[in-house]
N, C-alpha and C positions, 0 to 999 in steps of 0.2 A: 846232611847238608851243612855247610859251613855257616859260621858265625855272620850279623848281619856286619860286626865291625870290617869282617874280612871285606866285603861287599863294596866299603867306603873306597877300599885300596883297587884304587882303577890307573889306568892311563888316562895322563893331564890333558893330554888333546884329546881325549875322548869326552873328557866332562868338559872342557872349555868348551868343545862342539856343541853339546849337547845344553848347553847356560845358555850361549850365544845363541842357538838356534830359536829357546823359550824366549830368549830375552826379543828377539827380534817378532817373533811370531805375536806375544802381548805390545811390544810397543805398534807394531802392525795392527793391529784390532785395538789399540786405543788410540789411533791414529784414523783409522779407516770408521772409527764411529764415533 
């Protein structure tokens, strides 16, 4: 299995996806409560 740093090394849009998505889903449920 590779290293966890390898792990770090993703595609940008994939983790902006992925931030944005959490980001929106917590400001949603601390919005929505």
């Amino acid at each position: 299995m590779p290293p966890a740093r390898s792990g770090r090394v993703v595609r940008l849009p994939e983790v902006l996806e992925i931030t944005g998505l959490s980001r929106t889903t917590i400001w949603r449920q601390e919005r929505d409560g």
